[in-house]
C-alpha positions as CSV (number, residue, x, y, z in Angstrom):
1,X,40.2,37.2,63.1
2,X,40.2,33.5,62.1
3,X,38.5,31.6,59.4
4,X,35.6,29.5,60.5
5,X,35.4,25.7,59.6
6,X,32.6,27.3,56.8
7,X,34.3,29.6,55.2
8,X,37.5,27.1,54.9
9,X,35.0,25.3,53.6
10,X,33.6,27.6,51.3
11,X,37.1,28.4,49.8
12,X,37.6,27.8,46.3
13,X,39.9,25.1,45.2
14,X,43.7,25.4,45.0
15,X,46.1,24.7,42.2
16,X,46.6,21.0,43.1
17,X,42.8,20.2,43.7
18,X,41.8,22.2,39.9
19,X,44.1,19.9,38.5
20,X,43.6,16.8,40.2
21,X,39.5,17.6,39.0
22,X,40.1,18.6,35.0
23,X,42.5,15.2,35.3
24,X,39.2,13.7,36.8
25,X,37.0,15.0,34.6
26,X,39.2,14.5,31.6
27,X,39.7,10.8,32.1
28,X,36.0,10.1,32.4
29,X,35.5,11.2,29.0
30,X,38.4,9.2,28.0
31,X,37.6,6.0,30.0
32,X,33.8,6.2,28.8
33,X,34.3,7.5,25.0
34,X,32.4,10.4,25.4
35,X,34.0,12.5,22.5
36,X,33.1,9.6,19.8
37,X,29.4,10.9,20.1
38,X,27.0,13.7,21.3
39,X,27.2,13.9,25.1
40,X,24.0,13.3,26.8
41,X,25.3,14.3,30.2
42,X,25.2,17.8,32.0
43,X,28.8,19.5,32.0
44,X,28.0,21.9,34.9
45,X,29.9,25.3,34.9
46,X,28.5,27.1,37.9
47,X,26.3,24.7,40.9
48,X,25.6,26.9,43.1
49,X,24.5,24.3,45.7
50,X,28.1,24.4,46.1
51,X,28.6,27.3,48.5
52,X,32.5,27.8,47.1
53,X,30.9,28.5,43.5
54,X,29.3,31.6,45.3
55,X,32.1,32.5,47.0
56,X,34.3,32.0,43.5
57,X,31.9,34.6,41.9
58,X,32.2,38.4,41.8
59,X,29.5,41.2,41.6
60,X,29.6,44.4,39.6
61,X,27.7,47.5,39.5
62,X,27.6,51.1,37.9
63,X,29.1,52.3,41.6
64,X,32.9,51.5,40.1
65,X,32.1,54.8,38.1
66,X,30.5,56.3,40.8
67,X,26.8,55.4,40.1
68,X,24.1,54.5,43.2
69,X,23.1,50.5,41.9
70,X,24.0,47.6,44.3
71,X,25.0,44.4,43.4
72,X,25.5,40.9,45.8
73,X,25.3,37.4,45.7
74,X,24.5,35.6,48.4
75,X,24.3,31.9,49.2
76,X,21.0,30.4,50.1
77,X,20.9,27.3,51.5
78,X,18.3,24.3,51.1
79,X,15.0,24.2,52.4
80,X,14.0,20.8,52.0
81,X,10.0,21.5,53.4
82,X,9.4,23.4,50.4
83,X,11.7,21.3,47.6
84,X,13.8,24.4,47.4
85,X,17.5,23.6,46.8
86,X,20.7,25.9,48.3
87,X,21.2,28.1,45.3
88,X,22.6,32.0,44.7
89,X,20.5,35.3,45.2
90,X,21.7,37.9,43.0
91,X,20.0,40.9,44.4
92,X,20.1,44.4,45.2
93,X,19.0,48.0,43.4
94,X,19.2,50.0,40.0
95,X,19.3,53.3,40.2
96,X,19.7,55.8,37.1
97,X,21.2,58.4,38.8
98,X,24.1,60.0,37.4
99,X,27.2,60.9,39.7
100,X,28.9,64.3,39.7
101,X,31.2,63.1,37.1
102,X,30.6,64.4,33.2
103,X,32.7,61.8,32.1
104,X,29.8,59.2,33.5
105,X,26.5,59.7,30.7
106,X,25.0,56.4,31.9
107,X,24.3,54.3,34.7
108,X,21.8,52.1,36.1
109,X,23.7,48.3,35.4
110,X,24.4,45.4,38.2
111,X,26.0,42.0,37.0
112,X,28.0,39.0,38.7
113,X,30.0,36.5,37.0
114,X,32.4,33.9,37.7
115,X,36.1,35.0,39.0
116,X,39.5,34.0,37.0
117,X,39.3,30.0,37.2
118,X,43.2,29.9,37.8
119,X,45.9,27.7,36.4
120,X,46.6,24.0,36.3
121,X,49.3,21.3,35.3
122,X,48.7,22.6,31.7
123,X,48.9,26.6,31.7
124,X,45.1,28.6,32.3
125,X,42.1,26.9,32.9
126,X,39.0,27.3,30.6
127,X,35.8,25.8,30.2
128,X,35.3,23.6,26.9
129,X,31.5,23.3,25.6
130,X,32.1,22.6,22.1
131,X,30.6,19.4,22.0
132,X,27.5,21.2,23.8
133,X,24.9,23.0,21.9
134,X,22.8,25.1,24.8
135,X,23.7,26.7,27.6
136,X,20.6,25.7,30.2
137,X,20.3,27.9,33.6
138,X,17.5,27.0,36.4
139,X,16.5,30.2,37.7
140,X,13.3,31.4,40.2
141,X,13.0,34.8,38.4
142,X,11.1,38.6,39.3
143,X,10.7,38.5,35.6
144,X,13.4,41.6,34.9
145,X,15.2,41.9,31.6
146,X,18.5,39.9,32.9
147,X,21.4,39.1,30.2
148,X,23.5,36.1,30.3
149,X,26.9,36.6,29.6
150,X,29.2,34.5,28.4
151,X,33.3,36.0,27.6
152,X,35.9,33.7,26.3
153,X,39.4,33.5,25.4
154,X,39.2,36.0,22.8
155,X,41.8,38.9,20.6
156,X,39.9,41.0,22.2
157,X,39.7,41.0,25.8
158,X,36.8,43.0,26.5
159,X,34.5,41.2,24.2
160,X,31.3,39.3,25.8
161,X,28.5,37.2,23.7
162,X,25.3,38.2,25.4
163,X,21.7,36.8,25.0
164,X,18.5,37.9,26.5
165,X,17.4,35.2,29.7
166,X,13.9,34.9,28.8
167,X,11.6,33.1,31.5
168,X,7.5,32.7,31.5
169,X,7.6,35.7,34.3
170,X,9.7,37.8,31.9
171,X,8.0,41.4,31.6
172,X,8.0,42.7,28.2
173,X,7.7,46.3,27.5
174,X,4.0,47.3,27.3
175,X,3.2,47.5,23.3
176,X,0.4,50.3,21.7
177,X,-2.3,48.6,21.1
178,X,-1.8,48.9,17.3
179,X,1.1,46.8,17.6
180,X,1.9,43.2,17.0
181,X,4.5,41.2,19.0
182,X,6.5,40.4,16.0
183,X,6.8,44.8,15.3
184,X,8.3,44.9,19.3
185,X,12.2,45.2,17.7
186,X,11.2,48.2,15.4
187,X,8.8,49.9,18.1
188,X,12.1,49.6,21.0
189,X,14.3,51.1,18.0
190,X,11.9,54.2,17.9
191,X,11.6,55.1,21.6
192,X,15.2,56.3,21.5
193,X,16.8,55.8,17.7
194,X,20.2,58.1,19.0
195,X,20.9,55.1,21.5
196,X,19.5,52.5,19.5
197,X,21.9,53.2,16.2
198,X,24.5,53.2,18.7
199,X,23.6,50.2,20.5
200,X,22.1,47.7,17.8
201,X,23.7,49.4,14.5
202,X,22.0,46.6,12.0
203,X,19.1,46.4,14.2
204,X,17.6,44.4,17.3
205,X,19.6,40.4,17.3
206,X,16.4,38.5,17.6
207,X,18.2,37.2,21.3
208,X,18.5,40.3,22.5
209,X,14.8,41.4,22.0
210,X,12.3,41.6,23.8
211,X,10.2,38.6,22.6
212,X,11.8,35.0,23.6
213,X,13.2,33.8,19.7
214,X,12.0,30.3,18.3
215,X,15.5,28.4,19.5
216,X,15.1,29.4,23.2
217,X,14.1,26.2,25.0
218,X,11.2,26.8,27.6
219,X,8.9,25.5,29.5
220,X,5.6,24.9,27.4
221,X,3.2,25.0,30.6
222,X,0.3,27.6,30.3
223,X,-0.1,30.6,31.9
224,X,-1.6,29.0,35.5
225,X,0.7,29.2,38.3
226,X,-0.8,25.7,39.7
227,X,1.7,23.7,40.8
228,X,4.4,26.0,40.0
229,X,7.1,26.7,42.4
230,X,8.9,29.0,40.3
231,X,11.7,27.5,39.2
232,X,12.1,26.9,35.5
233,X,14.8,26.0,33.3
234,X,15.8,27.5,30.2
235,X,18.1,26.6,27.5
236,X,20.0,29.0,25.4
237,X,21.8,28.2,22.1
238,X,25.2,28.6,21.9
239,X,25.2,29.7,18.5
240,X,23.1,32.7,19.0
241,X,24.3,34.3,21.6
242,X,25.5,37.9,20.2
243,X,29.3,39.5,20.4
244,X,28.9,43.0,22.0
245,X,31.1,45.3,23.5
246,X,31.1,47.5,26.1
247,X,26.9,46.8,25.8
248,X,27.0,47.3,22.1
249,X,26.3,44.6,19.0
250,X,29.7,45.2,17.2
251,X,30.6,44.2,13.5
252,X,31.7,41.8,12.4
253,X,29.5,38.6,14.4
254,X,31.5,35.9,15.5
255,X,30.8,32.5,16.8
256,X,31.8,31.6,20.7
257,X,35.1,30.1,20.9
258,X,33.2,26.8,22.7
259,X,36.4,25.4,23.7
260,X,37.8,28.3,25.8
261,X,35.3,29.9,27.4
262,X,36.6,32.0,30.6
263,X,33.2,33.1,32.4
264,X,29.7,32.7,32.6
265,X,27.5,35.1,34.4
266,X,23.9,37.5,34.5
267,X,23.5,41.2,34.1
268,X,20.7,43.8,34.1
269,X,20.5,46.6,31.8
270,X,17.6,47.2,31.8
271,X,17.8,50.6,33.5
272,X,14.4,50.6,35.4
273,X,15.2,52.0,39.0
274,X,13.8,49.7,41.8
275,X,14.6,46.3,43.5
276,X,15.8,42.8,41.9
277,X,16.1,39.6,42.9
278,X,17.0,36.7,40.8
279,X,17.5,33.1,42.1
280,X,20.1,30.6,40.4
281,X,20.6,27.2,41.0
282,X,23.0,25.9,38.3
283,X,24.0,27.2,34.8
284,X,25.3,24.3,32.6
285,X,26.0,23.0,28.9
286,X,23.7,20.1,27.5
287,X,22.4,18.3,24.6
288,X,18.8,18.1,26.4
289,X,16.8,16.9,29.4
290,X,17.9,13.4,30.2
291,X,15.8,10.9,32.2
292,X,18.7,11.4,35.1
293,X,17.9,14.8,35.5
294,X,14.2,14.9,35.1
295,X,13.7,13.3,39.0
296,X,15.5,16.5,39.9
297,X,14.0,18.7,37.4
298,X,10.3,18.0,38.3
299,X,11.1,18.2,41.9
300,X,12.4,21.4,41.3
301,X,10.4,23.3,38.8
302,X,6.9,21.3,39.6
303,X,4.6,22.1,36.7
304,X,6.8,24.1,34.7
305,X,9.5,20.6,34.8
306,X,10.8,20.6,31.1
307,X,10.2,16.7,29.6
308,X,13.4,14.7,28.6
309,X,14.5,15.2,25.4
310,X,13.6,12.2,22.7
311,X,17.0,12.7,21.4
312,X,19.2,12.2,24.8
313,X,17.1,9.3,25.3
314,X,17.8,7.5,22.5
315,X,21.8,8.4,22.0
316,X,20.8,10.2,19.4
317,X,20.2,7.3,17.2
318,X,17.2,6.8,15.2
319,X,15.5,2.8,15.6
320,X,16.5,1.0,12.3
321,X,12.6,-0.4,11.7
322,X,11.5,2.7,10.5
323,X,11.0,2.9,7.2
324,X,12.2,5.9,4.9
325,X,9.0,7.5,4.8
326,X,9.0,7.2,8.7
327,X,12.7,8.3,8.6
328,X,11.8,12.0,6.4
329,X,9.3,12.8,8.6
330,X,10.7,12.4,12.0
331,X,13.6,14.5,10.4
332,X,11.3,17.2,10.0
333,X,9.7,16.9,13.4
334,X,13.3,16.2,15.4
335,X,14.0,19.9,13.0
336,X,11.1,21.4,14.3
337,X,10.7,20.7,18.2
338,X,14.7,22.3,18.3
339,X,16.6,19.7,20.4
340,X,16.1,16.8,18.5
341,X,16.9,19.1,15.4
342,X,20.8,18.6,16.8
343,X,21.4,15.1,15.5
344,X,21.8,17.1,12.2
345,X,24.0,19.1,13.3
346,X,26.1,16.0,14.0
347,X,25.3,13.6,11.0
């Protein structure tokens, strides 16, 4: 058998070409001072209009233990009739069903992430998103409980900072009518406390719940599906994603090492048997929407196109005739709408 002209095409890059990009890439924020203030460019991690991203990623599923859940990822490529970019399908089945195995007492997960992103001139090769402060995916999702995942260079290996992908299709779990959205984290902690104590031993992290927390960017459209295509983008913050292990919150928290993060990927845990399919186009790190990327974004997304940020427009500095009045409250509103709230975090 020999290797097609698209699958050498599709293979992911060497030792020399990794290198000769980080150089690249390095030397850009060099030559254009980028680490003297807040970037206001994307820093892409996996573009999955790229089909070697796809075929530099790897699925995983409860069947390594001998469950009955599928897992793949497959490349998609553009449909330009319909404004629909090449992107990654991560698809298959969940199935709760438990082997004949007594060592196996739970089952019903799929999940993909990035492979091992190799060496280069200077030793292994990680991503750096410290001078980031959200993680943004643009997904098309069946509005399933998915988990981002994000695992870096840590003492332990097996530790992974996880946070809830929350969308406008995402299905929350039906409430008694008694209940208010804000009670959901003490009504999931009820329906099984055994697990839950396990799980989530100082309760529910607000990212992990059910109900999308105050610091998850999202679309702001309404409920209509007019000119929707559904694509959306979401942006998570860094700093609250939650250290788990092995699917459980573990003590004490600790912040993502930003600077060597080793993979990014999407899981489902959510343990309800049937069909998923979940569409990605990019993940990346960002400061905000920038009026480069809205073009793209509203082409994309349609209706539910997120506006560019006030803050990446202006560099992130405020215009010197306002007056100090004007100056404490646009402080409070920049603190209030979220991203504009990061020039603080800077000053």
């Amino acid at each position: 058998m020999f290797p097609t002209a698209r699958c050498l095409a599709a293979k992911p890059p060497g030792f020399f070409k990794r290198s000769a990009e980080e150089l690249g890439r390095l030397s850009r924020i060099v030559w254009n001072t980028e680490t003297l203030h807040v970037p206001t460019k994307p820093y892409h991690l996996l573009n999955f209009e790229d089909e070697s991203t796809v075929m530099a990623c790897k699925t995983m599923a409860d069947r390594a233990v001998g469950g009955f859940s599928t897992a793949s990822l497959d490349y998609i490529p553009e449909d330009p009739s319909s404004d629909t970019p090449a992107h990654a399908r991560f698809h298959g089945s969940i199935s709760t069903k438990l082997p004949n195995n007594w060592r196996v007492e739970r089952t019903g997960y799929a999940a993909f992430r990035n492979q091992d992103r190799g060496l280069w001139l200077f030793g292994r090769l990680y991503w750096d998103v410290d001078p980031y402060a959200f993680l943004a995916l643009r997904v098309k999702s069946d509005g399933r409980r998915y988990t981002v995942n994000i695992q870096t260079d840590s003492i332990v290996e097996t530790d992974i900072h996880q946070h809830r992908l929350y969308t406008r299709h995402h299905r929350v779990r039906e409430l008694p009518s008694f209940l208010e959205e804000d009670q959901l984290s003490s009504y999931e902690a009820e329906e099984s406390p055994e697990l839950t104590d396990t799980m989530y031993p100082n309760g529910i992290p607000p990212s992990l719940s059910d109900v999308p927390p105050p610091s998850t960017i999202m679309s702001s459209s309404t409920a209509t599906t007019s000119g929707s295509t559904g694509w959306e983008t979401i942006f998570l913050p860094f700093n609250s994603f939650v250290r788990t292990n092995h699917g459980m919150v573990v003590e004490p928290q600790s912040s993502i090492i930003r600077q060597r993060v080793k993979s990014v990927g999407i899981g489902l845990t959510d343990r309800v048997e049937g069909p998923y399919d979940l569409r990605i186009h990019r993940i990346w790190a960002t400061n905000g929407m920038s009026e480069g990327e809205a073009e793209e974004e509203r082409r994309i997304c349609g209706a539910d196109a997120l506006p560019v940020d006030e803050g990446v427009r202006t560099n992130w500095t405020r215009p010197a005739t306002l007056n100090t009045a004007d100056s404490q409250r646009k402080g409070k509103e920049n603190k209030a709408k979220g991203l504009k709230g990061l020039r603080d975090e800077w000053d």
